[in-house]
Backbone as CSV, one residue per row, in Angstrom:
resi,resn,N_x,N_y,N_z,CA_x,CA_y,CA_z,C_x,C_y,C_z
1,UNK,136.579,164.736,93.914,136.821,163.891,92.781,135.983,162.605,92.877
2,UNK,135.268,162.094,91.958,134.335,160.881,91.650,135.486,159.945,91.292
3,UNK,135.190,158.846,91.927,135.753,157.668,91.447,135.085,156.688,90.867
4,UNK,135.918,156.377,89.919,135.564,155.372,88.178,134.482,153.643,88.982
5,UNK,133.938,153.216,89.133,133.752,152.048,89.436,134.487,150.962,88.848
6,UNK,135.280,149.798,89.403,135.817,148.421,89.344,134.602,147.524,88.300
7,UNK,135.360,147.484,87.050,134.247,147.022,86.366,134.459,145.224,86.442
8,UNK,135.416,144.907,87.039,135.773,143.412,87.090,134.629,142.629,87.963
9,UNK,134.242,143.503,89.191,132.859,143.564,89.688,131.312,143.697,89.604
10,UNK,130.941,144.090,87.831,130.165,144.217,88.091,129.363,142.273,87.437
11,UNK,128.361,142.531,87.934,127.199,140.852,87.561,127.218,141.319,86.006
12,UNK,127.236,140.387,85.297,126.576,139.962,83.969,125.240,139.432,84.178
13,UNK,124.499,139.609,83.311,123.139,139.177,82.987,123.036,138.105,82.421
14,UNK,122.242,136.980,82.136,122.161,135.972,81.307,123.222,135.046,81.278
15,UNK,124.371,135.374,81.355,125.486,134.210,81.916,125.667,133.083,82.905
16,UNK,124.807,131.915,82.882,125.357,130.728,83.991,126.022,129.910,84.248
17,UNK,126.820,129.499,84.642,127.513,128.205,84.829,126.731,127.189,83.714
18,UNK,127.755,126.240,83.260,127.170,125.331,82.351,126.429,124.451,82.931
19,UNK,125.446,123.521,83.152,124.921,122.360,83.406,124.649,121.203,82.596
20,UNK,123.938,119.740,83.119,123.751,118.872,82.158,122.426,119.457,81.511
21,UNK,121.522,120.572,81.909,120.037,120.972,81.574,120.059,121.815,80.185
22,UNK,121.567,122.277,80.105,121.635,123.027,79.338,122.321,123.178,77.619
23,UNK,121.930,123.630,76.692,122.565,123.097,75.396,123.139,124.458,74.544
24,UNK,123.987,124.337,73.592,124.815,125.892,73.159,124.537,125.484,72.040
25,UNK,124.202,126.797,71.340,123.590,126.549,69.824,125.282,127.540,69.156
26,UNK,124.495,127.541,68.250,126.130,127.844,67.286,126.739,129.090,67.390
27,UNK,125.881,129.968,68.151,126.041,131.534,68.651,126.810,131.222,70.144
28,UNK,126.740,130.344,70.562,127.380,130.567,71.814,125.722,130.782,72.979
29,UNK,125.060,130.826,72.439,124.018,131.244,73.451,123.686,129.549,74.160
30,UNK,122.870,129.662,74.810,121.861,128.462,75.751,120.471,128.589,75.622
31,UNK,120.446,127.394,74.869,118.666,127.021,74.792,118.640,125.732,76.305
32,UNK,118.292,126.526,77.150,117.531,126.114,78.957,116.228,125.436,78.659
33,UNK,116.074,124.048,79.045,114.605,123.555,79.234,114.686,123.720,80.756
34,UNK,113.464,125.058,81.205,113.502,125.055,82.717,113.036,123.887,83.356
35,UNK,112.208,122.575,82.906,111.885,121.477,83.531,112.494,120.417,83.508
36,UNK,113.952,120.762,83.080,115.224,119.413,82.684,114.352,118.215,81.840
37,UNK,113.433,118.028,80.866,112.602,117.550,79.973,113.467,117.596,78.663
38,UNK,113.229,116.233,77.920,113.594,116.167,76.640,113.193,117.385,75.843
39,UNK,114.104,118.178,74.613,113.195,118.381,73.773,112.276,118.264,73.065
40,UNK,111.826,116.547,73.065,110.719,116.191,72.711,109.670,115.804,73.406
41,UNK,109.209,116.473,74.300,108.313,116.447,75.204,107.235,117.477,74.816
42,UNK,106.160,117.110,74.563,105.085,117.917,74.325,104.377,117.837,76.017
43,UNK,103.678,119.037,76.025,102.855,119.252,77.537,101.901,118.358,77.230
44,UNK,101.180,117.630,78.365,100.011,116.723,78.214,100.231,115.580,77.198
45,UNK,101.497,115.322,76.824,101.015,114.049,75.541,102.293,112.867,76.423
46,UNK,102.026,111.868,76.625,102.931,110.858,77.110,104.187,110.877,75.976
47,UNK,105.522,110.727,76.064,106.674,110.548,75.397,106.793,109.448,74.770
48,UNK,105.813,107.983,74.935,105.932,107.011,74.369,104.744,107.274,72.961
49,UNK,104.244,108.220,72.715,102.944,108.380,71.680,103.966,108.297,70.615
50,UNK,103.674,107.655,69.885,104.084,107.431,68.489,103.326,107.240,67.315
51,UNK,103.763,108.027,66.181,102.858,108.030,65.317,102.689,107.070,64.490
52,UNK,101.131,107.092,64.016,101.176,105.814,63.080,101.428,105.693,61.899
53,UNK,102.207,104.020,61.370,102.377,104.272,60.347,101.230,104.922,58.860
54,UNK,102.038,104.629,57.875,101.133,104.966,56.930,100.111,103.808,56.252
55,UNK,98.933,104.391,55.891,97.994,103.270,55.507,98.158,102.320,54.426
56,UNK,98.195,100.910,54.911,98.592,100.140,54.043,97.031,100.186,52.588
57,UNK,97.779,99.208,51.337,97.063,99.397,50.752,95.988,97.810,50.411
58,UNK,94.794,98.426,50.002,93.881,97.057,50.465,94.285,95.974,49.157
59,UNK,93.386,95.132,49.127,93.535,93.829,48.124,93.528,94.221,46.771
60,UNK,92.662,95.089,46.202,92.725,95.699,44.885,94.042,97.471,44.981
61,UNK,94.781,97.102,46.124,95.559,98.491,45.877,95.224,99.458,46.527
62,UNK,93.797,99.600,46.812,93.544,101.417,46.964,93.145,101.452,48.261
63,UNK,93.564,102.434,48.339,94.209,103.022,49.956,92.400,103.786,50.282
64,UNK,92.237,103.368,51.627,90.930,103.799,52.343,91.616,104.593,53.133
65,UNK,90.500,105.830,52.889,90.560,106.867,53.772,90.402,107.401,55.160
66,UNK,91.440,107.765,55.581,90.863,108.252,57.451,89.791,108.246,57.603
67,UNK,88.906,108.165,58.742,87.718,108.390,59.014,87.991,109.542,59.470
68,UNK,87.278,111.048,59.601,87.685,112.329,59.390,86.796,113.155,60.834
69,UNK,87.405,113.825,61.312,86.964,114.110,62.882,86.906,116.048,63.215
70,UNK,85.439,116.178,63.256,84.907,117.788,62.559,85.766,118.036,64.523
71,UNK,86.595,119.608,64.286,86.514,119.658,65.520,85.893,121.283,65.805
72,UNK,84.879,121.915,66.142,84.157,123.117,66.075,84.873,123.823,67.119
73,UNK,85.647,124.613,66.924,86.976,124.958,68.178,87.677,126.276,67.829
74,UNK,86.978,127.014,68.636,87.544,128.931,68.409,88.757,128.857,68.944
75,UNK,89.190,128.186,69.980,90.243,128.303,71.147,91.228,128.261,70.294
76,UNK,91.923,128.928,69.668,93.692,128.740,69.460,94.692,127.344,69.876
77,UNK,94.586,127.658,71.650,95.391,126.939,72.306,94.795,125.280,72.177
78,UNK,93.445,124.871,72.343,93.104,123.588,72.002,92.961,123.400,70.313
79,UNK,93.029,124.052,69.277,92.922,124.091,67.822,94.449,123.236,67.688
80,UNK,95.689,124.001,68.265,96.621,123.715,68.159,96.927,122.187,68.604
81,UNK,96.466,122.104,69.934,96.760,120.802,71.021,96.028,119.669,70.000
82,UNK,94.820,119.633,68.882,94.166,118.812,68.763,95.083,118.615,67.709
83,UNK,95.483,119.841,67.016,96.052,119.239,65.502,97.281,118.356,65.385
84,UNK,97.867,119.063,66.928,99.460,118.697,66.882,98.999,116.700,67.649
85,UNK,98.156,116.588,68.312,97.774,115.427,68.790,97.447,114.336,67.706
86,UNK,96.499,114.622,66.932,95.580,114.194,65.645,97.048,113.517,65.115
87,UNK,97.842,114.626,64.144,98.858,114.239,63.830,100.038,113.126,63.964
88,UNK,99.983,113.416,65.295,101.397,111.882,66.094,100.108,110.891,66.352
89,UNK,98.721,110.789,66.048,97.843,109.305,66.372,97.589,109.094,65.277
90,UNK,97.570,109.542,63.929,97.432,109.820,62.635,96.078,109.549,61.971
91,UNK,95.709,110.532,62.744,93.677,110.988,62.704,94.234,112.095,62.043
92,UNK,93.066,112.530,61.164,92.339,113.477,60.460,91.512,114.252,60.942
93,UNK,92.070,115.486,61.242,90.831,116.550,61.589,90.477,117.820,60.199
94,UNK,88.822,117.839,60.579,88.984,119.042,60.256,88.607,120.177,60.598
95,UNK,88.553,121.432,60.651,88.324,122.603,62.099,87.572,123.649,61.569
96,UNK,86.456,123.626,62.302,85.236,124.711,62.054,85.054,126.146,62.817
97,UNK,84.364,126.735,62.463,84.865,127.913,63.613,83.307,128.693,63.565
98,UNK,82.326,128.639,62.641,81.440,128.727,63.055,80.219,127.129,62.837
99,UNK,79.192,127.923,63.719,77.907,126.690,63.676,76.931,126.388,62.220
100,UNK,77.243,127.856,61.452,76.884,127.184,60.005,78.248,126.670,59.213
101,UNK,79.140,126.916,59.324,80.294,126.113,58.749,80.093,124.424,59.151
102,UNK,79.960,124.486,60.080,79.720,122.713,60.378,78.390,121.972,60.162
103,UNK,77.816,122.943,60.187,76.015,122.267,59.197,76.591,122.417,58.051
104,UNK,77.011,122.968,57.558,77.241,122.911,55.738,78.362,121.661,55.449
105,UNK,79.150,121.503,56.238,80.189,120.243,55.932,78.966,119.269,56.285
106,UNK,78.585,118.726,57.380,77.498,117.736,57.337,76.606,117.388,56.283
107,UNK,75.926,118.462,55.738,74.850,118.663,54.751,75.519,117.855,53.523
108,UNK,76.696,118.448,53.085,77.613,118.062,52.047,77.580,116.333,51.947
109,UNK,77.458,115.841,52.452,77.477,114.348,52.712,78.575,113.271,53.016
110,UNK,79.434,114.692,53.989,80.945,114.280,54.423,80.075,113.927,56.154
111,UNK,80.128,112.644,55.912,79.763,111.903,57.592,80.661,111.443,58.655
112,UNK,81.426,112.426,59.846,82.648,112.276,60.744,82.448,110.881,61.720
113,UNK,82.947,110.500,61.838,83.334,109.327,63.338,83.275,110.175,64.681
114,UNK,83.607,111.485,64.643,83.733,112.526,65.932,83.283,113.827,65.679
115,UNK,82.737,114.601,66.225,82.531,115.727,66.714,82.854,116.345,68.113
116,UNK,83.765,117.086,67.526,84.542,117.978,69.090,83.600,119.310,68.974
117,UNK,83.719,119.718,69.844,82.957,121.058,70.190,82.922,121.493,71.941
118,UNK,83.388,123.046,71.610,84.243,123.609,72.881,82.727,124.212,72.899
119,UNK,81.901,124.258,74.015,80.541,124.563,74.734,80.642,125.615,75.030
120,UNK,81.842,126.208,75.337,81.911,127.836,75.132,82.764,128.609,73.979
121,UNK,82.056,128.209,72.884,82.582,128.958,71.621,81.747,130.487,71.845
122,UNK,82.361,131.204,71.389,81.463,132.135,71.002,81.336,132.544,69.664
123,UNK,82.120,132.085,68.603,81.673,132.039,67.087,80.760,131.121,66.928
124,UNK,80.188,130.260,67.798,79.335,128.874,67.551,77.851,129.121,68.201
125,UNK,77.044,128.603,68.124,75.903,128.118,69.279,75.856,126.998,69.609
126,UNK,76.484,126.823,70.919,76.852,125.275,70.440,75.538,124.010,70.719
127,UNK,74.755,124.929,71.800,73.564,124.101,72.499,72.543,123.815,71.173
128,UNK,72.198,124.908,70.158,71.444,124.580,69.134,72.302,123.466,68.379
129,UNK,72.985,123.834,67.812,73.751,123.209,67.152,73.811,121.973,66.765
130,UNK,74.417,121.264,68.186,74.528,119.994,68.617,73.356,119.115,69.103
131,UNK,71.596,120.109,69.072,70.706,119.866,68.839,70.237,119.421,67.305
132,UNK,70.457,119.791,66.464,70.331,120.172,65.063,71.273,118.637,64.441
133,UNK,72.411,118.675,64.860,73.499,117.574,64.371,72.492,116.373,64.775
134,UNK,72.403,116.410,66.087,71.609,114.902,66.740,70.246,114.586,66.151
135,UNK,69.382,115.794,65.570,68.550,115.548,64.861,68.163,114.739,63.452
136,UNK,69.324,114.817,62.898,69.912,114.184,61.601,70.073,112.639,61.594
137,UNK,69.115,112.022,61.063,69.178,110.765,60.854,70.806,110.425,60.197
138,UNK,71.312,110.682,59.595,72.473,110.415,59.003,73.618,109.859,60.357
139,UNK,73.754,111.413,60.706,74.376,112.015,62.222,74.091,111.475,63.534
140,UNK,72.543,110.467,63.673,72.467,109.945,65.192,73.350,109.390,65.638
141,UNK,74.135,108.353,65.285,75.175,107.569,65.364,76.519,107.986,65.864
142,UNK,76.665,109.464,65.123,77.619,109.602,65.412,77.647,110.356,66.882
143,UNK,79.417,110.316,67.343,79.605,110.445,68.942,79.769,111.995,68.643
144,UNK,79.273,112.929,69.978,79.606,114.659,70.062,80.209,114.357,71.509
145,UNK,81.475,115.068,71.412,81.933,115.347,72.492,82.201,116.707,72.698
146,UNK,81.307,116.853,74.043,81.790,119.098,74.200,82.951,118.790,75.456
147,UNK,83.430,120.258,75.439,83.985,120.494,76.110,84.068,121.944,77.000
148,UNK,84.313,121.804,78.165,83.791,123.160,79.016,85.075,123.398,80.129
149,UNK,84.881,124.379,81.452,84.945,124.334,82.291,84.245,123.568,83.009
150,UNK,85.566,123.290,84.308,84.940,122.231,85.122,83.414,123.009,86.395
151,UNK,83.572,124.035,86.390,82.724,124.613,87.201,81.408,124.747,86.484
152,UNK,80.965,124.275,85.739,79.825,124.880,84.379,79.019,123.598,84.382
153,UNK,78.483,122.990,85.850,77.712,122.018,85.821,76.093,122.213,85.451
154,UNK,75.515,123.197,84.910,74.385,123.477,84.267,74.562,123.430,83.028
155,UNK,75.895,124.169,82.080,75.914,123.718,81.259,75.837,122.368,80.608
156,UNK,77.159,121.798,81.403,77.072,120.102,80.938,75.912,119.500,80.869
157,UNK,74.772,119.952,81.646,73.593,119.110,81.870,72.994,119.303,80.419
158,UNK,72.782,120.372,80.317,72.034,121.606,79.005,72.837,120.940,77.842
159,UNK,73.913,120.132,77.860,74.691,119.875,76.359,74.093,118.246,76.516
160,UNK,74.224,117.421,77.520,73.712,116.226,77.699,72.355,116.270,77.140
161,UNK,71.562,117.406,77.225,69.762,117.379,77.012,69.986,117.596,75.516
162,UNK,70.837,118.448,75.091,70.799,119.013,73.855,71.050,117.237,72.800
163,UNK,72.145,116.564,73.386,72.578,115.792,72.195,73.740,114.944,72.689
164,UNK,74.486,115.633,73.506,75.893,115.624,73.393,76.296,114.005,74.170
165,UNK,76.866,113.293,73.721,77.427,112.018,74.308,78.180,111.939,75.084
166,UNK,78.893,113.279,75.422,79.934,113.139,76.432,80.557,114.656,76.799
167,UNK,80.683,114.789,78.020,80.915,115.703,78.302,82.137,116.534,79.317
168,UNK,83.611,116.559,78.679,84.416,116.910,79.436,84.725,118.048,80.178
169,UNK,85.354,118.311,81.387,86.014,119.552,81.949,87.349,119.105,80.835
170,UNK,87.749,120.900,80.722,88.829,120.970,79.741,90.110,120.404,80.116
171,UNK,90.719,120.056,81.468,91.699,119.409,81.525,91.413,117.970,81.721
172,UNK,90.591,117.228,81.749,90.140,115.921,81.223,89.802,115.553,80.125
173,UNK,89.663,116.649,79.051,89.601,116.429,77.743,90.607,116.587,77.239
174,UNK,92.054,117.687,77.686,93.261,117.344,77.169,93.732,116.070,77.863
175,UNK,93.861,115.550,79.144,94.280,114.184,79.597,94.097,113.330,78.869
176,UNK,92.598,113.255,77.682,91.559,112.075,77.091,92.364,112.332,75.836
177,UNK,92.684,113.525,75.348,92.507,113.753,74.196,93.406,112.537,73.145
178,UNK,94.775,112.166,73.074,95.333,111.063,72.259,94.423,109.772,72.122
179,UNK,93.927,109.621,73.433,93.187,108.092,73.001,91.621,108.350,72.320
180,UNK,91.140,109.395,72.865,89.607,109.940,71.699,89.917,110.145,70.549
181,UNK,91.088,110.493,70.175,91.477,110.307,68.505,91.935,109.483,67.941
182,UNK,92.579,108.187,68.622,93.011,107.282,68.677,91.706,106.412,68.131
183,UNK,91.160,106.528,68.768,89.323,105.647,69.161,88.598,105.934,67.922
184,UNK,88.666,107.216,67.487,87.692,107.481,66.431,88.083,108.619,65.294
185,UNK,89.421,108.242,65.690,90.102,108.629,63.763,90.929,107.750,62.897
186,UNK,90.986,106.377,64.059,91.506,105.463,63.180,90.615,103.954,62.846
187,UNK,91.452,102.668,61.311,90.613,102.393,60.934,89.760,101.264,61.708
């Protein structure tokens, strides 16, 4: 004869003791921040960033426009990080995805304060490119910042020759990123 198993014994799954880490939504379930972190904690952005207000209006009334910040950026994960950043510093981006998409906004006679550009796009070229931008009397002025891996010290050199004003490893360009938009998306 088989005997029944003691079900008073067996583990539950997903069930923990309550903590202060932990919060119960209206189901009874637990939304867990595994890093005991506010919910308002974004990765990489300091908790004191606050957004700016809205633009006051000048002596005759009318409201001047953001200065507007091209960012040439296949990556998903930094597309996101820039927009959600841009946003709480209250810069203006706008996001290209290929290298004639961003000659044609230039051409247009829309002139940015910034140019972002990830050095390893592969919808882009970015070395011509940012050759081509710097060529532009309009465009000398303005700042290009690429962005790479930190191991890709031929590249960086090759984007420095090409044009480029500055040249980050990608986790020094998310570290940079609030105050570079800060710097040159506001008035």
């Amino acid at each position: 004869m088989h005997k029944k198993p003691n079900r008073q014994h067996r583990r539950h799954r997903g069930r923990r003791p309550s903590n202060g880490n932990q919060q119960h939504n209206q189901h009874g379930g637990i939304y867990r921040n595994p890093m005991g972190q506010p919910r308002h904690f974004v990765a990489g952005l300091p908790e004191d960033l606050e957004p700016i207000s809205a633009p006051e209006a000048g002596p005759n009334g009318e409201i001047a426009a953001l200065p507007v910040i091209f960012a040439a950026v296949d990556d998903l994960f930094f597309s996101v990080k820039i927009n959600d950043t841009a946003r709480k510093v209250g810069a203006q981006v706008k996001f290209v995805k290929t290298d004639k998409e961003l000659l044609t906004l230039t051409e247009s006679g829309e002139k940015p304060s910034l140019i972002i550009v990830d050095l390893n796009s592969v919808a882009m070229r970015p070395l011509p490119t940012i050759a081509k931008l710097k060529a532009d009397k309009e465009l000398k002025k303005t700042s290009v910042i690429g962005y790479l891996s930190h191991v890709q010290g031929e590249l960086k050199q090759k984007a420095h020759d090409a044009g480029c004003d500055m040249v980050l490893a990608r986790s020094a360009f998310s570290q940079n990123l609030p105050n570079l938009l800060r710097r040159h998306g506001s008035r």
